[in-house]
N, C-alpha and C positions, 0 to 999 in steps of 0.2 A: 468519733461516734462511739459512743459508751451501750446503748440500747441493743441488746440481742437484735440481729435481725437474721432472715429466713429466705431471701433474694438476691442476690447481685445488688449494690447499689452503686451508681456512678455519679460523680461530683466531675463538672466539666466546666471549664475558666480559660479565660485567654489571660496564659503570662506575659505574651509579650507583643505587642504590633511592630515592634519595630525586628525582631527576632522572628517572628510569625510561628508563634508556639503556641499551641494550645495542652493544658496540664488538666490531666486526669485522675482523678484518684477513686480505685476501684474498690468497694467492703464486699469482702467474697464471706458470706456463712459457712462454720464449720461443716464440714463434708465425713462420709463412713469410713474415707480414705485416707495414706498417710499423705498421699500429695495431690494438688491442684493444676491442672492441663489449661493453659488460655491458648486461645488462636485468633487470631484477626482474619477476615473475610480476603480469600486472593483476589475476589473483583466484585462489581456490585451488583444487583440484577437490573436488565434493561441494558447493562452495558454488555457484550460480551468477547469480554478481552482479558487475558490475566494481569492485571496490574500490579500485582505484591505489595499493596498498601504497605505493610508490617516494614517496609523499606522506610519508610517514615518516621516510626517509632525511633527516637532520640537516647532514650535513657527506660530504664526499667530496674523498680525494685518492691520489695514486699517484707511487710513488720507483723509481728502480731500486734493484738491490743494492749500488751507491756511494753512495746519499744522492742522485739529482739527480731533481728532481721531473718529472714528467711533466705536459705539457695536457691536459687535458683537457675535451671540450663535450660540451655535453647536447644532444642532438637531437630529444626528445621527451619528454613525462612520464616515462618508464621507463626510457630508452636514455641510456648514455654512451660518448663514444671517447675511448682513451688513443694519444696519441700513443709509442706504444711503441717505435718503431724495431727491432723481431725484437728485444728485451731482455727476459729477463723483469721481470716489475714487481708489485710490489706494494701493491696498494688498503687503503688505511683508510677505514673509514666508522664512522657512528656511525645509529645507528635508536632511534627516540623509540616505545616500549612501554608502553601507558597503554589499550589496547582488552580490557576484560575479556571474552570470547567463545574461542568455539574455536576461531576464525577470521583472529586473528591473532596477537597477540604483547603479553604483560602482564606489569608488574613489581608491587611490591610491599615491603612490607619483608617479608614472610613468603615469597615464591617469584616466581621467574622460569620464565615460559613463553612459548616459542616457536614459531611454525610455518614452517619453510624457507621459504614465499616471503614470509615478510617479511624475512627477515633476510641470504638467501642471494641476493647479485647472480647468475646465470648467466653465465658467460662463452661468446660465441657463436664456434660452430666448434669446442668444446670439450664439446657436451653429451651423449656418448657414452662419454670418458674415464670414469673410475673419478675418484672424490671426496673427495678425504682432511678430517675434520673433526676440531681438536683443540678441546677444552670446556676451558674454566678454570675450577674452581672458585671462588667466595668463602672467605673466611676463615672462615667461620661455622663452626664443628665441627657442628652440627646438620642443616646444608642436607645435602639428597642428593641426586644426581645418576639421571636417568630418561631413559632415549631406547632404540627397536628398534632403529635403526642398529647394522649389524654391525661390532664390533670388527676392529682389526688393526693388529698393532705397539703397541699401547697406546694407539691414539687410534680412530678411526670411520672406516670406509669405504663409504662408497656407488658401485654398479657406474655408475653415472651421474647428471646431476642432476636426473631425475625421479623417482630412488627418495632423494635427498639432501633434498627436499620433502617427503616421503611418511613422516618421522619428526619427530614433534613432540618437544621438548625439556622437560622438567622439570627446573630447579633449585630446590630451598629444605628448609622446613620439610614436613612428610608424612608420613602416616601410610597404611602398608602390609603387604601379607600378598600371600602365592602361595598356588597350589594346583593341582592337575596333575589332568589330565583327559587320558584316552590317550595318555598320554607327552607332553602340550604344557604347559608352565606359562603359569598364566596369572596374570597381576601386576595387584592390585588397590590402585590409587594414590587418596588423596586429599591435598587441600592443606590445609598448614595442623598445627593439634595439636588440634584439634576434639574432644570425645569421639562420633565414629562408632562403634557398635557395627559394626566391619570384620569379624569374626567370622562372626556372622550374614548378612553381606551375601557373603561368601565363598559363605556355604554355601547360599545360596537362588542364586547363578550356576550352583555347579555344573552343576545339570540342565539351564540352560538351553545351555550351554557341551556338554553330552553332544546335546542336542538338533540342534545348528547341525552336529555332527561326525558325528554318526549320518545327519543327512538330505541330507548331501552324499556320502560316506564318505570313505575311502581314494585315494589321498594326500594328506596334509592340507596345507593352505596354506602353514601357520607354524608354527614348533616354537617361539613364545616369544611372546607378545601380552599386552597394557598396558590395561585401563583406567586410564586417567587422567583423573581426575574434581577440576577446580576448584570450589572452593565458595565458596558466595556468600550472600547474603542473598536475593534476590531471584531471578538471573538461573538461566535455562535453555537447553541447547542442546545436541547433540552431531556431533561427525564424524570419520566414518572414513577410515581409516588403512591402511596395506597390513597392519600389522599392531600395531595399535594402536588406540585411538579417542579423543579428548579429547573430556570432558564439560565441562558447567557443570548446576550445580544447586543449588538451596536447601538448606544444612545442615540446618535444622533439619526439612524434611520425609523425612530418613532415620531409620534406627530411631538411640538412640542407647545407652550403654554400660545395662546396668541395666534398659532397656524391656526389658515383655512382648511377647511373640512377636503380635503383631497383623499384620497390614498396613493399614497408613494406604494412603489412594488416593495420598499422595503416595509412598510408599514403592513401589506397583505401577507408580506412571508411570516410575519409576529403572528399576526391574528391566527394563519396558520398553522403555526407552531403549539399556540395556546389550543387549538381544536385539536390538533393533532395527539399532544399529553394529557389532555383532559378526555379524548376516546380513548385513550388507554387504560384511564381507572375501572373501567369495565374488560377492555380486550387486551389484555395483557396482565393489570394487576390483580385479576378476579377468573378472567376467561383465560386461560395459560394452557400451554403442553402438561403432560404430567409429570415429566421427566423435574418440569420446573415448578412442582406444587411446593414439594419440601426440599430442593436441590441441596447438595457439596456444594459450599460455598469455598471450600478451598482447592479445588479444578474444574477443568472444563466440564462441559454441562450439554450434551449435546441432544440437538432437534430438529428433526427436517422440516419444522413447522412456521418458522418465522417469516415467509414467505405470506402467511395465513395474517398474521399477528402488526406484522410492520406492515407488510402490503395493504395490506386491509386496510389500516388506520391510513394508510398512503392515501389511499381511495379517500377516504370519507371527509381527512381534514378539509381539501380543498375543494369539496363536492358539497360540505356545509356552508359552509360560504358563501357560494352563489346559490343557496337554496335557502338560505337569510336575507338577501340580498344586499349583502355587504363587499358583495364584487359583480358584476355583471355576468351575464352568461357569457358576452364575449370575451370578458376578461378569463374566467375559466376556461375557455377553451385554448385559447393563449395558452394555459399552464399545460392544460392535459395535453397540449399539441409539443412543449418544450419537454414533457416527460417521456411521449411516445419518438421523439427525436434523441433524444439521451438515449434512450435504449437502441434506439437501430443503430448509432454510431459506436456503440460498444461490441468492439470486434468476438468481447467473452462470451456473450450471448447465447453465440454458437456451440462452446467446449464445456458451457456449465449449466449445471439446471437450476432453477428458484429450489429447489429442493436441495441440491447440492452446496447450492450457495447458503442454505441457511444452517446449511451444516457445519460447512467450515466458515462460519462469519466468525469464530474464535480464531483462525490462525491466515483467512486469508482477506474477507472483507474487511474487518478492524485493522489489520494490518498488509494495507495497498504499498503496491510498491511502485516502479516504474513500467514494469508490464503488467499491469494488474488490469489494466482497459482491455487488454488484450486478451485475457486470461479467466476472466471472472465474470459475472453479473449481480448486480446486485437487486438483493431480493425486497430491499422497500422500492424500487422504481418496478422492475417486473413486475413483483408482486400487485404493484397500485394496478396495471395495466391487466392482469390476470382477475382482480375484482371488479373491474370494468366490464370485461367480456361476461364473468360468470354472471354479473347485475342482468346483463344485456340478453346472453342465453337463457335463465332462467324466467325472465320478461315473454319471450320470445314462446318458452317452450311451456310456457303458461297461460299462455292468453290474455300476460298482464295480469296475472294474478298474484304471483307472485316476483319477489325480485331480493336482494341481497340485502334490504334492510329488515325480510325475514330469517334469513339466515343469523342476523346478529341477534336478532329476540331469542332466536332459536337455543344460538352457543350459549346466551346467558340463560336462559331458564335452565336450560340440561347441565352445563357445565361451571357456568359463574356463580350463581347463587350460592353456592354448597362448595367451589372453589376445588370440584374435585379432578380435572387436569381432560385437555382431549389429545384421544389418541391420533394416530398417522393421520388413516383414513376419516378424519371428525366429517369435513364437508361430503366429499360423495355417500359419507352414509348420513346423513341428514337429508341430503339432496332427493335420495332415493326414499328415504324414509318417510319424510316429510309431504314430499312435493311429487312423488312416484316420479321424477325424474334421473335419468341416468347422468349425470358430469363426467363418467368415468374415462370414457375417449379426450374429453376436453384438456382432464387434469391431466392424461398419460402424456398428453404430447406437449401442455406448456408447463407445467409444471414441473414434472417427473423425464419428461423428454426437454428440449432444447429448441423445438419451433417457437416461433413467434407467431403474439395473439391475433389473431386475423379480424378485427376492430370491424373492417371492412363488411364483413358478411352480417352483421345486426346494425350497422349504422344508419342506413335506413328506418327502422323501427323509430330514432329517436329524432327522426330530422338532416342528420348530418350526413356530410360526404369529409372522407379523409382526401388531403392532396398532397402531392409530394415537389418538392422543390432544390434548384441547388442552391449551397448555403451562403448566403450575405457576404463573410470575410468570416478569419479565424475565429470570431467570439460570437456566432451567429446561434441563436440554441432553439433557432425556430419556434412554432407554434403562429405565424404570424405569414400573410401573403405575400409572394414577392414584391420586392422594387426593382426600381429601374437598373440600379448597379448591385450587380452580383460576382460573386468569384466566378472566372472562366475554369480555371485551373484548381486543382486540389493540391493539397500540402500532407495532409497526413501528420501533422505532431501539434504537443501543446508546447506556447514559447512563451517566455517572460521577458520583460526590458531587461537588459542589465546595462555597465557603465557605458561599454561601448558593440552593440549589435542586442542579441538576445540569446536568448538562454533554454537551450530543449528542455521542457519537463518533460516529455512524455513523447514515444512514438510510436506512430500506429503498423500495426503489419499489413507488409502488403497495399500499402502506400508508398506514394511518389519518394516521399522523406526514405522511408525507408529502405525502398528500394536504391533510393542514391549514398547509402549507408550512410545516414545521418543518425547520431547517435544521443542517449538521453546525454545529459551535463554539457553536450556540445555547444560549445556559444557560435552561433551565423552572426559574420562581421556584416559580412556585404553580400549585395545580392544585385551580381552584375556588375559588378567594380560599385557599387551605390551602397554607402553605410546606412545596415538598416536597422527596424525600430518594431515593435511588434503589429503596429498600426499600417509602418510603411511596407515589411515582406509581402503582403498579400496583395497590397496594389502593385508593388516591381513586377511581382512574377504573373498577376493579370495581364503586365500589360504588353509582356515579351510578344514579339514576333516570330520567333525563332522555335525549334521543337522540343528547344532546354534552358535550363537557366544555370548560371555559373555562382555555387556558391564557396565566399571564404570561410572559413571554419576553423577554429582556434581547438584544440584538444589536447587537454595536459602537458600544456605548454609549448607544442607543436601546430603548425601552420599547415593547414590542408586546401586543396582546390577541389571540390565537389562538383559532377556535371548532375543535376536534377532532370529529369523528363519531364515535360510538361504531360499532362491528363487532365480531359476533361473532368470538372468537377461533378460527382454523383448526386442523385436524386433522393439524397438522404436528412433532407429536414425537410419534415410535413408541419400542415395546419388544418383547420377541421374550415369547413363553409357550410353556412346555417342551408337548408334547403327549405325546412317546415319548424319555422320557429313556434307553432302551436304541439308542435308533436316533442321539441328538444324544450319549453316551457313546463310542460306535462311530467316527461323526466326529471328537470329540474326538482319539481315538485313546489315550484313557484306558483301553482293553482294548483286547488285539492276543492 
């Protein structure tokens, strides 16, 4: 490039698929200074964990516009200075792309995906300018090109480089379809040539997409928005976008060309996932803490708010759903029954707050360990459970006048519009504000304290009664009535197959397992002189007569004999029973 220019411009190419490198080359405008600062992003927002992208960058160097190279030192994991001399100059780099997630940046020989802070150094003192971005395509006549970034001149412009982040990149193979919902298109992307029935997946967003636009309203966010959905064998994941959201998810658990119209659970968890990142382009990418208006992107970023943010959106993806009626009411309550079950068996429940947990989700919830059940809670499951109750209270303590999809109109009008950050207390002072109700008792003790929400006491209001049961066998996540065969006995740990018995992942405190010091990595051969299997442990030790069970136990290469105590199994997976399905239809909001 020969043309003065006044911006950052980036020139972004995949060199190599079989190498998985994507080649950058960065035109920085001469600056007042004699040298140029770049930094790469430590993690992305939406995710909140340090990742050190700049670990990726492969090579780096920088020329003026005559060919003469520049110095350049690195002064930390992330930072480099070019000795620039007021020149402008120009960066090559190269970034190693091999992370399939939504979180960074993957190649492939089928598509190239990327997310601005992997790929986009920042140039410091420049992060205000406007951001010119040209894409090069591959040869491939097949591969198509996918990014929100607003066009100009023929190539991409971002008004600065935190909305230059804020557009993830699809190059490759793909299979896609639109469809417009109040004047907005909405572009449904998948990777790949899979046979997806995309049709059908189109047409079950719809509502959800009228839902998200309805319960916010007028004026809308974005007049153009992407799912973009990676697929995979295995992997799951999504995040949002300013207007956008990258998925990952299992091919084959979506409907595919030819299937009947069913819903598989894994097919509800997609749809849910798509509700879930598309309430975010309001509650989250717009509706934020303040701390995260204009965040450090290179450390931690901390907020006792995400409890608000994830919880929230927890609540409402699968509460749209059945109030589109793209899942049953009993199907939903199945979920909210498996959610309110998840959290009572989380022994951390007790040692952390939604408050606390949404604080350290940088160094304890992104990063679970094997006491981390024990130890922790997490704040998108409480939290969903905590916007239930406040829906439920605020119903209750209004005569039905109010309920929690005032409070989102509310966050957006005072907070989203104008994108200017809420503080601690955002809900109890709206609460009060708004609705002259106090939350303040509510929030001290679930939120800010460590009780658990007491569902029980407005469930009525909505039809339902909570009940509590013991759990089926080890993989039971409730939500759903007894049968006839149940666990007698409790175990207390998570186990995996392996080649020969299983494999502790996880042990609960204060359980059977653990009080027979059964340890995490421990593999249980047998159980009862019987080689077991993760299907068969739970029937052996149902079926004991005896007041223990004898197990073998393999531990870093030594042979152990375990006595286990048998215990009865606790009353800790619940299900909701309809009482007044006129009053839980009404809630739904399946009649208005």
């Amino acid at each position: 490039m020969t043309e003065q220019i006044l911006q950052p411009h980036y020139e972004l190419s995949v060199a190599s698929k079989q190498k998985h490198i994507f080649s950058v080359t960065l035109h920085i405008p001469a600056c007042d200074q004699d040298t140029v600062t770049l930094t790469l992003p430590a993690w992305i927002p939406g995710s909140y964990m340090i990742r050190d992208f700049a670990r990726h960058i492969i090579s780096l160097s920088a020329q003026t516009s005559t060919g003469e190279t520049k110095n350049i030192s690195k002064t930390d994991k992330q930072t480099w200075v070019i000795e620039s001399h007021r020149q402008p100059v120009t960066v090559t780099y190269e970034v190693f792309a091999f992370d399939l997630s939504v979180r960074s940046a993957f190649i492939n020989d089928q598509y190239a995906f990327c997310n601005g802070t992997s790929v986009f150094l920042q140039v410091s003192g420049m992060e205000d300018r406007p951001h010119d971005l040209t894409i090069h395509q591959p040869d491939e006549t097949d591969w198509i090109l996918e990014t929100t970034m607003p066009t100009h001149n023929k190539q991409y412009r971002a008004q600065d480089y935190a909305e230059l982040i804020d557009h993830p990149v699809f190059i490759g193979q793909a299979v896609t379809k639109s469809f417009s919902v109040n004047g907005i298109e909405f572009v449904v992307l998948f990777s790949g040539k899979d046979p997806i029935d995309i049709d059908r997946i189109c047409k079950d967003l719809v509502p959800v997409c009228e839902h998200h636009l309805s319960l916010f309203g007028e004026p809308y966010p974005v007049e153009r928005y992407v799912f973009m959905t990676l697929l995979s064998n295995e992997g799951f994941g999504g995040l949002e976008h300013r207007s956008s959201t990258a998925l990952l998810f299992p091919r084959f658990e979506l409907p595919l060309t030819g299937e009947t119209a069913t819903h598989s659970d894994g097919y509800t968890t997609f749809l849910s996932l798509c509700s879930h990142e598309l309430f975010h382009t309001w509650h989250v990418k717009r509706i934020k803490p303040e701390v995260l208006v204009a965040p450090d992107m290179g450390k931690e970023v901390f907020t006792n708010q995400l409890w608000i943010y994830e919880g929230f959106t927890s609540f409402y993806d699968d509460l749209t759903l059945a109030r589109t009626g793209l899942i049953t009411p009993e199907k939903y309550l199945e979920i909210v029954g498996q959610n309110v079950t998840r959290l009572l068996q989380a022994g951390g429940r007790h040692k952390q707050s939604a408050a606390e947990s949404s604080f350290d989700a940088w160094t304890r919830f992104y990063k679970q360990d094997a006491n981390s059940a024990n130890h922790i809670v997490s704040y998108y499951t409480k939290g969903g459970i905590i916007a239930m109750g406040l829906d439920l209270l605020l119903r209750r303590q209004s005569d039905g006048k109010y309920s929690l999809d005032d409070v989102m109109r509310l966050l957006w009008e005072s907070y989203g519009k104008d994108i200017s950050g809420t503080p601690d207390d955002v809900i109890r002072s709206l609460c009060q504000d708004a609705f002259n109700i106090d939350v303040t008792p509510y929030l001290d003790s679930v939120v800010y304290g460590t009780d658990d929400v007491a569902l029980e006491t407005w469930l009525s209001d909505i039809g339902l009664q909570l009940k509590y049961r013991p759990k089926l066998g080890l993989s039971d996540k409730g939500g759903t009535a007894p049968k006839n065969t149940v666990s007698r006995y409790q175990f207390g740990a998570n186990i995996k197959n392996a080649a020969t018995g299983v494999t502790v992942v996880q042990v609960m405190d204060d359980t059977p397992a653990s009080n027979a010091g059964i340890q995490t990595n421990d593999t249980i051969i047998a159980v009862n002189g019987y080689i077991t299997s993760e299907a068969l442990l739970p029937r052996v030790i149902s079926a004991s007569e005896n007041d223990a069970v004898e197990l073998t136990v393999a531990r870093e290469g030594r042979l152990l004999t375990l006595s286990m105590a048998l215990t009865p199994e606790k009353d800790d997976a619940c299900y909701f029973v309809i009482e007044d399905r006129e009053k839980l239809t009404r809630w739904l909001g399946t009649q208005r």
